[in-house]
N, C-alpha and C positions, 0 to 999 in steps of 0.2 A: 026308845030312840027319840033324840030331841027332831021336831018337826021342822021338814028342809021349809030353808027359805025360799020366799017366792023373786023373782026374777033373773033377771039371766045370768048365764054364769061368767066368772069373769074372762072367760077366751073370749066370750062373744063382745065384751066391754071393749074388749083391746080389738079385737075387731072390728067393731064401731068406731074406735078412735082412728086406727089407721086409715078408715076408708074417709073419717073424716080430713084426715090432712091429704089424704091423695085428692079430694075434692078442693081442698083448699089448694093445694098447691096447681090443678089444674087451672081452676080460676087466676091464681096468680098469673100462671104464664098465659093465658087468654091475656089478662091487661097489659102485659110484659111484650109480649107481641102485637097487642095496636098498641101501647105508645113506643114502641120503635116504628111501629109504620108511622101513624102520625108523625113521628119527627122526619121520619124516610121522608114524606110528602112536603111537608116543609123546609126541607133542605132542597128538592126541587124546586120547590117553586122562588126562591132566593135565588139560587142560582138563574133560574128562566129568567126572573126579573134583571138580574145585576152579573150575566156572562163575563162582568170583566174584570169582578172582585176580586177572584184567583192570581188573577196579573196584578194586579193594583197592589192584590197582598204581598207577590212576591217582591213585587221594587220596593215598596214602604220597608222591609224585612232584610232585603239582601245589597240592596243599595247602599254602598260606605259611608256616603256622606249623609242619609238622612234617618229618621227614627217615626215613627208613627206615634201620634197622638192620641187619636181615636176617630171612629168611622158612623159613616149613618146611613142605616140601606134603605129609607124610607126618599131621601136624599141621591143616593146614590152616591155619597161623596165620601172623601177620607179626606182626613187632616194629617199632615207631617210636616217634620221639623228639620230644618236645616241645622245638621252638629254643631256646626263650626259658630255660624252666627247665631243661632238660636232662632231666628226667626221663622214661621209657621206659614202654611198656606192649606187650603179645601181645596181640593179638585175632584172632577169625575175621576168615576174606577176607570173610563176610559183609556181617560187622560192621562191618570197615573200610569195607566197599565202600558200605554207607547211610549211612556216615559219622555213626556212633553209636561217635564219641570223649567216652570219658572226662575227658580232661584240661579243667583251667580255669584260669580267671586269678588274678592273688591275691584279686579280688571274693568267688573262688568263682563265679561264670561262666562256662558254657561259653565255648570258642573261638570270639571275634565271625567274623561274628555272630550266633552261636547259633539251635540246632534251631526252626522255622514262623519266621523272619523272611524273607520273601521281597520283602521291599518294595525292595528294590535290586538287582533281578534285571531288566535291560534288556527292555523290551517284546518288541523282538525275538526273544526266546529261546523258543522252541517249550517250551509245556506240554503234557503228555499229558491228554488229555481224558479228564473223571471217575478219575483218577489219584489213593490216597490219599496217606494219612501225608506229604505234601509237607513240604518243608525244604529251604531255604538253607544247604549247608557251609561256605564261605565266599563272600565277594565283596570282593575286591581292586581295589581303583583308583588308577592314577598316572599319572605326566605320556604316558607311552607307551602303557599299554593299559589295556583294563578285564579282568579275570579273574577267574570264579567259578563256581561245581558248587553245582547242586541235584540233590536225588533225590527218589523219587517210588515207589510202586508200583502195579499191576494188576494183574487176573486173565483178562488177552486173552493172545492168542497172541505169539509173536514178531514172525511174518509182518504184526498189527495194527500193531502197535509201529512196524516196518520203514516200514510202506505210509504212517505217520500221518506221521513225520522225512523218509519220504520226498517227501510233497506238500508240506509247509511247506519246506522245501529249497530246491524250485521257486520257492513264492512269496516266497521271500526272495533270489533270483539264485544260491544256493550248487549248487557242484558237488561230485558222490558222491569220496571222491579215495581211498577203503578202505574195505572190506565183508569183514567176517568171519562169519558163522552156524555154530553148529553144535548140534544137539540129539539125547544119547543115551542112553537109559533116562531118560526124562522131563527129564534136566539140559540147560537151555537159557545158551548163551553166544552174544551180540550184542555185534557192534562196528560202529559206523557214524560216518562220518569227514568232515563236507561243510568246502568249504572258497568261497570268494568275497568280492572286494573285499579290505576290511579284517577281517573276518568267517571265525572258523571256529568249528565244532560238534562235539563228539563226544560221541556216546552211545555207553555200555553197559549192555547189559541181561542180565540173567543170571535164572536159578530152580533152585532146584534141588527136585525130583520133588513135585511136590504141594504145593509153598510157594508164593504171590505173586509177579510177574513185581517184579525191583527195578529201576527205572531213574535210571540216574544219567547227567546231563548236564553235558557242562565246557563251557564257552563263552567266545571270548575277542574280544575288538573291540579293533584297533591304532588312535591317536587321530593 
C-alpha cells in the first residue's frame, strides 16, 4: 500500500477555512459596528452644534419660491436662492429656520405671503398655545394639494411641545410615522412627523442654550 500522506485531511482544510471566514466576518462586523457608532457620534454632535439645521433644511427644501445652494456647518450658515430673480443670500440655520428671509418682490415685499399673515393657514393645523412672534412663511395652493410653514416660538420645554402635537395628532386621526429628540448642553433639536388620510404634519423645534424654543410647522393636505 502506497504510504498515507502526512497532514491533515481535507474536512479539517474546510474546517479551517470556514472558521477562518466566521473570524473574518466577526471582525468585519466588529468594524461595521464602530463606524456606525462613529458616525452615530458624529451626527450628534452636528446636530448639538447646529439644532436649527433640520428647520433651515426644511424651508431651503419646501419653500416655493427658494432653492438651496449649499451649506457650511462650520459656519453655521446656508446659502439660497431666490427662483424667480435668482438672486442668493447666507443666513444662519436660525434664521433660515423662522423664516426670516430677506428677499422680496419687485413691490419691495416680502415673499407672499409675508411675515403675521396667517389667515390662510387651514384650521386644522395645530397652533401652539400662548406661542409668540407667530408668522405664516408661506402657503401654497393648487389643484393637488394645499402647502405651507408657520413658525412660532416658546419658552416650555421640549417634552410640552412634544406632548401638545402629540394630543392634537389624536384628535385629528394623524399617526406618529418619525420622532427624533435630542437635547445637549441646553441645545434642543425636535422632529416630529404625523401622517393620516390626506393630511400630514411636521414639526421642528429647536433652541439653542438659553434662547426661546422655535417652532416651525409644514403642513400639507392632498385635494
Amino acid at each position: 500500500m502506497p504510504p498515507a500522506r502526512k497532514g491533515l485531511p481535507p474536512l479539517a482544510w474546510a474546517g479551517i477555512g470556514c472558521g477562518g471566514l466566521v473570524l473574518l466576518a466577526v471582525v468585519a462586523g466588529g468594524l461595521l459596528v464602530g463606524t456606525c457608532a462613529k458616525k452615530g457620534i458624529e451626527a450628534a454632535v452636528r446636530i448639538a452644534a447646529h439644532p436649527a439645521k433640520a428647520a433651515a433644511e426644511a424651508m431651503a427644501t419646501q419653500h416655493p419660491g427658494l432653492e438651496k445652494v449649499s451649506e457650511d456647518d462650520e459656519s453655521g450658515t446656508m446659502t439660497v436662492r431666490l427662483k424667480d430673480g435668482g438672486e442668493t443670500v447666507s443666513l444662519g440655520y436660525g434664521d433660515l429656520g423662522r423664516g426670516d428671509i430677506p428677499f422680496k418682490d419687485a413691490a419691495g415685499n416680502p415673499l407672499p405671503p409675508g411675515p403675521g399673515d396667517l389667515s390662510k393657514i387651514p384650521a386644522w393645523v395645530p397652533r401652539y398655545p400662548g406661542a409668540t412672534d407667530e408668522k405664516s412663511v408661506f402657503h401654497e395652493e393648487n389643484p393637488r394639494q394645499i402647502l405651507g410653514m408657520m413658525t412660532s416660538q416658546t419658552g416650555d420645554s421640549s417634552e410640552a411641545v412634544s406632548k401638545f402635537f402629540d394630543d392634537e395628532a389624536v384628535k385629528l386621526s394623524l399617526d406618529s410615522s418619525g420622532r427624533t429628540s435630542m437635547e445637549i448642553n441646553g441645545n434642543t433639536s425636535l422632529k416630529l412627523t404625523f401622517k393620516g388620510g390626506k393630511r400630514e404634519l411636521v414639526v421642528i423645534a429647536f433652541r439653542k442654550s438659553g434662547d426661546p424654543m422655535v417652532i416651525q410647522t409644514t403642513y400639507r393636505e392632498n385635494k
